[in-house]
Structure formats: C-alpha cells, structure tokens
MIMITI-234151 format. One record per residue (C-alpha): residue in one letter; chain; x, y, z. Coordinates in Angstrom, 3 decimals, decimal comma. Layout:
REM MIMITI-234151
a|A|X|Y|Z
...
This chain:
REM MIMITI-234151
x|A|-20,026|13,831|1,588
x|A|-17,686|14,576|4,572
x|A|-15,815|17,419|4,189
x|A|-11,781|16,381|4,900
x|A|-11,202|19,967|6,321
x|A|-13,456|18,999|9,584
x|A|-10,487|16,347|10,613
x|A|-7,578|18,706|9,462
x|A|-7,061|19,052|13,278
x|A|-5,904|15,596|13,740
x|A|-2,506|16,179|12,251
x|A|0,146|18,284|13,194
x|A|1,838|18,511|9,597
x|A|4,703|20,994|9,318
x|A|4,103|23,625|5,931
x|A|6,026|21,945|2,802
x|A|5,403|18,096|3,659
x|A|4,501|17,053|0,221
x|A|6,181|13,516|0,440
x|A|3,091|11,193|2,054
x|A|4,228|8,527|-1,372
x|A|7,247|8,028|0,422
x|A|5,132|7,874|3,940
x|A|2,202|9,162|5,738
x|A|1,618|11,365|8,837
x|A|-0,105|9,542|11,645
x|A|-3,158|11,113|12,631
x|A|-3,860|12,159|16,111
x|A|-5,925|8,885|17,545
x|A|-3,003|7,038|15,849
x|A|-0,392|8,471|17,915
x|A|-1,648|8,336|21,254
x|A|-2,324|5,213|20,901
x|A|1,089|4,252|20,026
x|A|2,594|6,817|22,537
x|A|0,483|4,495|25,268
x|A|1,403|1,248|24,221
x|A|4,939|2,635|24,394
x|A|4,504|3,482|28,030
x|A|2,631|0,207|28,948
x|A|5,359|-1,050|27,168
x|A|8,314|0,773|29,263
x|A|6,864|-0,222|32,697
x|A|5,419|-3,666|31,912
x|A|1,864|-2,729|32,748
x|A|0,308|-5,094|30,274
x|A|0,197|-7,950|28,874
x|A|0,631|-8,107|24,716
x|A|-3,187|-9,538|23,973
x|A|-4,443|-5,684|24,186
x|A|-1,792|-4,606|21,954
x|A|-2,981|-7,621|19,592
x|A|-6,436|-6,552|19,497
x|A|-4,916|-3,778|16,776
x|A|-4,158|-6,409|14,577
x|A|-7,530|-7,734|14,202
x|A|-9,231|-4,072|14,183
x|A|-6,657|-3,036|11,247
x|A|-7,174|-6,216|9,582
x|A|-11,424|-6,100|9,410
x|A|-11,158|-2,099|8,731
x|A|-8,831|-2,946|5,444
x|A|-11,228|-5,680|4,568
x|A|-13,704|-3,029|4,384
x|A|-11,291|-0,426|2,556
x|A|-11,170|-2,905|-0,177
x|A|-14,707|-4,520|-0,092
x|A|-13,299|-7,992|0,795
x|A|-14,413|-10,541|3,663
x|A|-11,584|-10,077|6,585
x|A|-11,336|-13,924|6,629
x|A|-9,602|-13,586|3,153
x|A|-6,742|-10,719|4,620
x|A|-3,522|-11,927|6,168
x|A|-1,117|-9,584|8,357
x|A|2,358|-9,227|7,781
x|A|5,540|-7,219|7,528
x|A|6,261|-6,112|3,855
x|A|4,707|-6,083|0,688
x|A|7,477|-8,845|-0,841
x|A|7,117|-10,817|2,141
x|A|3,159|-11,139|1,353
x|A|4,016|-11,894|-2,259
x|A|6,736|-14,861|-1,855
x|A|4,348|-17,161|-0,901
x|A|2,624|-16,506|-4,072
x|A|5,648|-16,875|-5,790
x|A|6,506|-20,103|-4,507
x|A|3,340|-21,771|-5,972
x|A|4,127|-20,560|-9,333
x|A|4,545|-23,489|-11,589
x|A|8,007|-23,937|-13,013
x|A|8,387|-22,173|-16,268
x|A|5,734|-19,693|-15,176
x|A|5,896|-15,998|-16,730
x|A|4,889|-13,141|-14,760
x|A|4,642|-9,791|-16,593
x|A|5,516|-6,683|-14,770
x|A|5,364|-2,731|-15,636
x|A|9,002|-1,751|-16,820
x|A|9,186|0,860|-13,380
x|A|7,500|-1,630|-11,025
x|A|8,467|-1,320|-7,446
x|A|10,687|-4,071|-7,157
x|A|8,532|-5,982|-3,985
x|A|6,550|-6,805|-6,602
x|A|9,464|-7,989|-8,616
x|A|12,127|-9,277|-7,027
x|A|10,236|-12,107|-5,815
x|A|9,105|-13,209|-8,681
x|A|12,737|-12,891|-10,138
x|A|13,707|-15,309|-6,555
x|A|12,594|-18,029|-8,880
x|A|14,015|-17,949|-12,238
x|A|16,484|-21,072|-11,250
x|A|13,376|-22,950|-12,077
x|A|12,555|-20,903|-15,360
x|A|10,117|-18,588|-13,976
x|A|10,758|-15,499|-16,661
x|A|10,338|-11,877|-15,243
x|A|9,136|-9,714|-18,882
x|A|8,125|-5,723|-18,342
x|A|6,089|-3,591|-20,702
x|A|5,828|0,250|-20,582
x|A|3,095|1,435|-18,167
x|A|1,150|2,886|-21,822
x|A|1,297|-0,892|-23,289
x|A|0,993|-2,974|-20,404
x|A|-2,560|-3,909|-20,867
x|A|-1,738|-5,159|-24,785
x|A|0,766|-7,086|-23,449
x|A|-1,264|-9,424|-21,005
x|A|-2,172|-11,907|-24,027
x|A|-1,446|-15,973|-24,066
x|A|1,450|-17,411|-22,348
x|A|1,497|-14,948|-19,438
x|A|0,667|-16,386|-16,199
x|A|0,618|-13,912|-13,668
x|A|0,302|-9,911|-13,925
x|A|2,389|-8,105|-11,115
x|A|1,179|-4,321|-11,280
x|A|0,844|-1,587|-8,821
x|A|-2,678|0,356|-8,366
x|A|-0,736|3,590|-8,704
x|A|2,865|3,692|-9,707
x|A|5,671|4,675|-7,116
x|A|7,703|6,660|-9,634
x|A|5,583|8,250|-11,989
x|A|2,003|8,546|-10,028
x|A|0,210|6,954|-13,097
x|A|-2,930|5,066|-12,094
x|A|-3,996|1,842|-13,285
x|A|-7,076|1,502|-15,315
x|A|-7,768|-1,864|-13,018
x|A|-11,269|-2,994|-14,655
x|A|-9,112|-3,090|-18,143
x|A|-6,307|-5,134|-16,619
x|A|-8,694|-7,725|-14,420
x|A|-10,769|-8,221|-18,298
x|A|-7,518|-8,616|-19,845
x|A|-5,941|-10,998|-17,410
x|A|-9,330|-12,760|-16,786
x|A|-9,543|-13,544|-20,605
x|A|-6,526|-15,455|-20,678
x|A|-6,509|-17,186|-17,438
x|A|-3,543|-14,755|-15,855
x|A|-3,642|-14,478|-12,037
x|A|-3,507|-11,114|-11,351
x|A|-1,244|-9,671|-8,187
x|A|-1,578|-5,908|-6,968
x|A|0,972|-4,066|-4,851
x|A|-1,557|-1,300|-3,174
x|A|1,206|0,862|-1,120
x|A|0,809|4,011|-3,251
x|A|-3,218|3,417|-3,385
x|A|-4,440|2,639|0,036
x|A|-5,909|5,207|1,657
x|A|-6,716|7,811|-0,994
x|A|-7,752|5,474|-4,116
x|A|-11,375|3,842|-3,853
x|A|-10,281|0,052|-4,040
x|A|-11,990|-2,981|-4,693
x|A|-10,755|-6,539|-4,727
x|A|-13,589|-7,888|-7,515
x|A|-11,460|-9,842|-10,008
x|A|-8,420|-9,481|-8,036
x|A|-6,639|-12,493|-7,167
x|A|-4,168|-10,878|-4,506
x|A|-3,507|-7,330|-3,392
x|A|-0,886|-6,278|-0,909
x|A|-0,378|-3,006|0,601
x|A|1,905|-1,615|3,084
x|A|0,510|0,488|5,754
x|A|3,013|3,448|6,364
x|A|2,644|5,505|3,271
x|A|-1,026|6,594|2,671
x|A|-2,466|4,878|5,378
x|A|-0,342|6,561|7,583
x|A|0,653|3,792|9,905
x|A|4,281|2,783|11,430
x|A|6,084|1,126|9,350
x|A|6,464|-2,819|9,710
x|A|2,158|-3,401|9,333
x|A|1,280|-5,229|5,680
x|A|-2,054|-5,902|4,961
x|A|-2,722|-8,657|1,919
x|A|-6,032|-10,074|0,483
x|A|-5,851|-13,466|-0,922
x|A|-9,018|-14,699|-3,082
x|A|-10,449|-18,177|-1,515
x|A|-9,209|-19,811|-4,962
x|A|-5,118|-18,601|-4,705
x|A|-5,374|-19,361|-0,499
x|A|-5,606|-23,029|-2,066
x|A|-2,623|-22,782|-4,376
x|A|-0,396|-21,371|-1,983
x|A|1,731|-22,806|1,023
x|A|1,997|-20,916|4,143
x|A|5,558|-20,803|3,831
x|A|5,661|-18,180|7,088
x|A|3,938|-20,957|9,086
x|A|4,318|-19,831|12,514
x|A|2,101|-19,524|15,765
x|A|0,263|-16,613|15,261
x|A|-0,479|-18,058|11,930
x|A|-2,529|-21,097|14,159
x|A|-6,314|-21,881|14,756
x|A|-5,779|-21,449|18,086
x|A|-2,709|-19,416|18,872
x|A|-2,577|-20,041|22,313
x|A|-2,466|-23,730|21,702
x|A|0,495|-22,797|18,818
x|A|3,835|-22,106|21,403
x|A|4,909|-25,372|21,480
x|A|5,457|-28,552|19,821
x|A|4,886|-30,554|16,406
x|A|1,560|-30,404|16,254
x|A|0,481|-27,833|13,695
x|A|-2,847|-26,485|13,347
x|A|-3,197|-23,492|10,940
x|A|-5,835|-20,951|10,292
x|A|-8,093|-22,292|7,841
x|A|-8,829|-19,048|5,994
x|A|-6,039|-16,094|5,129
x|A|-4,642|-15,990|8,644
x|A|-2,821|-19,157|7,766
x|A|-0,781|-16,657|5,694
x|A|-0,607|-14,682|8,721
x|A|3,083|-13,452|10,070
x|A|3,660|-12,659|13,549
x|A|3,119|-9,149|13,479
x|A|5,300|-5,988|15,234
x|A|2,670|-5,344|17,777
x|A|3,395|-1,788|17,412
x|A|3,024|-1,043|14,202
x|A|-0,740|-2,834|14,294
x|A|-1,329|-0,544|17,045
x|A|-1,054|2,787|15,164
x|A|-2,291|1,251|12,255
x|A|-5,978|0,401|13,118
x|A|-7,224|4,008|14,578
x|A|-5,580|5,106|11,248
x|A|-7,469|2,641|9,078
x|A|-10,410|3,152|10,986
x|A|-10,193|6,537|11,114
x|A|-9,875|6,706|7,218
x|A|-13,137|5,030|6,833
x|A|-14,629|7,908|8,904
x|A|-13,744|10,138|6,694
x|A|-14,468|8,273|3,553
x|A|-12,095|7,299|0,603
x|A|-14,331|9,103|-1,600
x|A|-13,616|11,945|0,358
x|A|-10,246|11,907|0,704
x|A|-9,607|11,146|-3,135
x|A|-11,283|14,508|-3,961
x|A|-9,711|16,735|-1,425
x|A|-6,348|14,896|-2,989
x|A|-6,988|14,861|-6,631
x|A|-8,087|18,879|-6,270
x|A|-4,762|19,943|-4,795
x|A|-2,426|17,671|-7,212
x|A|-3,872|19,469|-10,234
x|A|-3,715|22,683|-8,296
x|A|-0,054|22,320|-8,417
x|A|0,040|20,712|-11,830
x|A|-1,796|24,056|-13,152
x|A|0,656|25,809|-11,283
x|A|3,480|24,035|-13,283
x|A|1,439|24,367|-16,403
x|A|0,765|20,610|-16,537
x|A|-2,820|19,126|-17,734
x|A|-5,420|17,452|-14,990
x|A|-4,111|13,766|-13,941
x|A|-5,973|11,421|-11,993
x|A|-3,563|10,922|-9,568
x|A|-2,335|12,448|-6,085
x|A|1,033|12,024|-7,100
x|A|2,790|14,777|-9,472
x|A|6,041|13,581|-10,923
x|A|7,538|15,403|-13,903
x|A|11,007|16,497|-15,173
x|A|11,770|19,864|-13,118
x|A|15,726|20,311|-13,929
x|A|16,389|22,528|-10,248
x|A|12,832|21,543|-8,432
x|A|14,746|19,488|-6,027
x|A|17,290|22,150|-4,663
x|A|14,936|24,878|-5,106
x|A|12,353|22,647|-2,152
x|A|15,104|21,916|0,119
x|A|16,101|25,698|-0,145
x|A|12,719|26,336|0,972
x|A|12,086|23,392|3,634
x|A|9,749|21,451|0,935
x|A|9,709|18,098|1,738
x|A|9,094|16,238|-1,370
x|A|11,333|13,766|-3,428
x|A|13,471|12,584|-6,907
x|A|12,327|9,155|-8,348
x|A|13,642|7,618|-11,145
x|A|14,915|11,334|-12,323
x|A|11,814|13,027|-11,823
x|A|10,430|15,542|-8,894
x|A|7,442|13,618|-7,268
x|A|5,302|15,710|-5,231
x|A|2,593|13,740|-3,495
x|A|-0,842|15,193|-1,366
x|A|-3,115|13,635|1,392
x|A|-5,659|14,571|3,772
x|A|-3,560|16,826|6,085
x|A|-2,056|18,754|2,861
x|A|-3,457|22,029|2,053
x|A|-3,009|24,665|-0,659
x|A|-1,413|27,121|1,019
x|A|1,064|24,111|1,075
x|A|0,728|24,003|-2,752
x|A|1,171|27,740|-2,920
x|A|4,544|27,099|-1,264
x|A|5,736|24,584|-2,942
x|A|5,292|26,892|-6,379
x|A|7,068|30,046|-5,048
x|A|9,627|28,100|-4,123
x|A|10,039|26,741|-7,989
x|A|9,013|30,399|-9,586
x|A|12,134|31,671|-10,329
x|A|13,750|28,161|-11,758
C-alpha cells in the first residue's frame, strides 16, 4: 500500500489546520493548475475548451472514486442543487426520512415540496436504520455526518431501504476523498468537491443510477447539459445528453480545473491509503482526550473551553452543533495532533 507520507510534499499546510470537514487544502498539481488558468485567464490567451477538459477528467476520476460508470455522473454547483431534481420527481404525498442533524442540502429540498404533501420525518443517527420500514419513500442520509463525524453503516441502510422499495439519496461531502465509496445499491450520491477532495469550491459531482436518470427531469436543462454542446447556443431545438450529463449544469470552469488533478491525484495515492493515515491520527487525538477508537476522521465531542483554548494557540478547527469538531486528512500530521492537545492540557 502507498505510504501517504511520500506525497506530504504536495501541500503547504500551516501547523494547527485541523478543519479539512469544513474544507480541504489543494494539493500542489491542483494549484498550479488553477494559478495558470488564472493567468490564461487575465490575458485572454485561451480559449475556455482547455479549461473544460477538467470537467470531464474530474468527472471519469469520481466515477472511479465511487466504482460507477462516468456516463451515470453529472457536474454541477452544490450538493442541493444536484438533489432538487430528485426532489421534483417525488410523487405527491411522498415521505422522505432524514437523520435528525442532516446537513440541510439534503433537506431543505426535500422540505421545497411539502405544498404538495411531501412530509420531511428525522430519526436519531442510532435509530435511523429501524426507522426505514413501510411508507417511507426516500432515505436522505449523509455517508459521514457533518456535525458529529458518525459514519454510516451503508450496506445496513441500502438492505433496509432495498427491502421496502425506498430510494435511497447520499450526500458524500464529508466522505469523498478519505472514505472507500461505492455506489452498489445506491440510487443517487452527491458530493461537493471542496472539503475532502480538496477542490475550489463551486465543483459538485452526483451519480444517478440508470433507473432514477428515468424518473427525473433535467430541470437545469441548459447547453452544456446538450448532446452536442456546440450545437446547444442557440435556439428551440433541444437535444440533451442521453445519459447523466443531461443532469449536467454549466459548470465554474475554475473550480473543475483544480478539481481534477485533485481527484486524480487522490486515486494515486489510494483511498485505502488515505483512510488509514486518517483514521490513525483521529484516534491519536481521541486517546489523547481519553475518548475510545471511532471509525471516523472526524472527532467531535463536548470540550467546554476547546474552542478558545485552539484559537489561543492558532488551531484551526471548529464548533458544530455545540460540539468541538476536529477533522484530519492526508497533509495532517501528528505533530499537528500533538499541538492541538497541549493546547487543550490545561482546560
């Protein structure tokens, strides 16, 4: 297995960043290729097909990330905008069940339609799995939780929501990138790019199963979203995609740009990898704290003081939903975990 410490020169991570849940670092590669598209950019040396070829690089290496055909992955902008189309082919009187701290892109769009009586219901993250039984239509569920780090036990959830019929919906922002993935029994997952996959913000990749692509209108419909794109600018004549990149929105050029040597670069290193070298340092610091091993590179727990005690020592971390959430990735280290508890020794 690759060792993650033969790529630790690729970032230039400041001491104390323990914050990549709230987003990611780019990686070297990732950078200068932005920083040149911003100066091609600036002087108007190119034309924007080059810039475009990102998009299709990040979309096939996320395909791969999540063991999925790249003709079943749209592009996009944000997680709720990938989800609203899914939304809107929700029968009326559809319920969707949630988990009671879901990120609310996976939420509020669902919520968008309760004028025709689709209900919103939450269980806690402990109970979700009883509660996908009969009359729930669609589960909306993160991979790994924003607020607490908790990470879902997916093969229970796809058996549960296959047994009743549910569609089931994944928002994969806090998984990307560090969690092994894979889209078997998944009917849609959604991730934004600029937290572990350590891209610009404003790149969404989605993968929609062959079976929902047919439920669901394109309700983006736009030209980059046509068979032939170049045949899209103009007109009433539309001619979409015929796979996912009907779901396609025209996407911030920029953002696809640092996004694919990220991706790409991510597979070069391995998931596998990555999730060790993460996993190893977040119970590092949990032992530090006293806490037992979690499965998860995000630490969140009740630390009355934590917060002031970090900025006091130029820890970047963060507060959710009460709680200190420390989170760890490829370019974190444990001399930065060794900071992070001296700085909260004396609390």
């Amino acid at each position: 297995m690759t060792s993650v410490s033969d790529y630790a020169h690729l970032w230039e991570a400041q001491p104390g960043w323990l914050n990549t849940a709230s987003y990611g670092l780019p990686p070297r590669p990732a950078w200068e290729a932005l920083q040149a598209a911003l100066a091609d950019w600036h002087v108007g040396a190119t034309s924007w097909e080059p810039w475009d070829e990102s998009t299709t690089r990040a979309r096939e290496s996320f395909a791969r990330l999540i063991g999925a055909p790249a003709a079943d992955v749209f592009v996009g902008s944000t997680v709720a905008a990938g989800v609203a189309p899914i939304a809107a082919a929700l029968p009326d009187g559809a319920k969707v069940l949630v988990d009671d701290v879901e990120f609310t892109s996976n939420v509020f769009p669902w919520q968008a339609h309760a004028d025709r009586g689709v209900e919103v219901v939450s269980a806690p993250t402990a109970e979700l799995i009883q509660a996908i039984r009969p009359g729930i239509d669609l589960v909306a569920v993160s991979a790994v939780q924003s607020a607490t780090g908790d990470v879902l036990d997916l093969p229970a959830v796809v058996a549960a929501s296959k047994e009743i019929g549910a569609l089931l919906v994944l928002d994969a922002s806090q998984a990307a990138g560090w969690l092994p993935l894979d889209v078997r029994g998944v009917d849609a997952l959604i991730a934004h790019t600029y937290k572990w996959l350590m891209s610009p913000r404003g790149a969404t990749l989605g993968y929609l199963s062959p079976e929902l692509q047919e439920r669901c209108r394109p309700i983006f419909a736009n030209w980059y979203a046509g068979n032939d794109r170049h045949s899209s600018y103009y007109g009433t004549r539309m001619d979409l995609a015929p796979d996912a990149r009907r779901f396609d929105q025209s996407p911030a050029w920029f953002s696809f740009v640092g996004a694919a040597p990220a991706l790409e670069l991510l597979e070069q290193i391995g998931i596998p990898a990555i999730h060790e070298h993460n996993l190893a340092l977040a119970n590092e610091f949990r032992a530090g704290l006293g806490l037992p091993p979690s499965n998860s590179a995000i630490v969140s727990t009740s630390f009355p003081g934590a917060d002031e005690a970090f900025k006091a020592a130029n820890i970047r971390a963060a507060v959710r939903n009460g709680n200190l959430r420390a989170s760890f990735h490829v370019y974190s280290t444990s001399a930065d975990v060794e900071l992070a508890l001296r700085a909260l020794k004396n609390i």
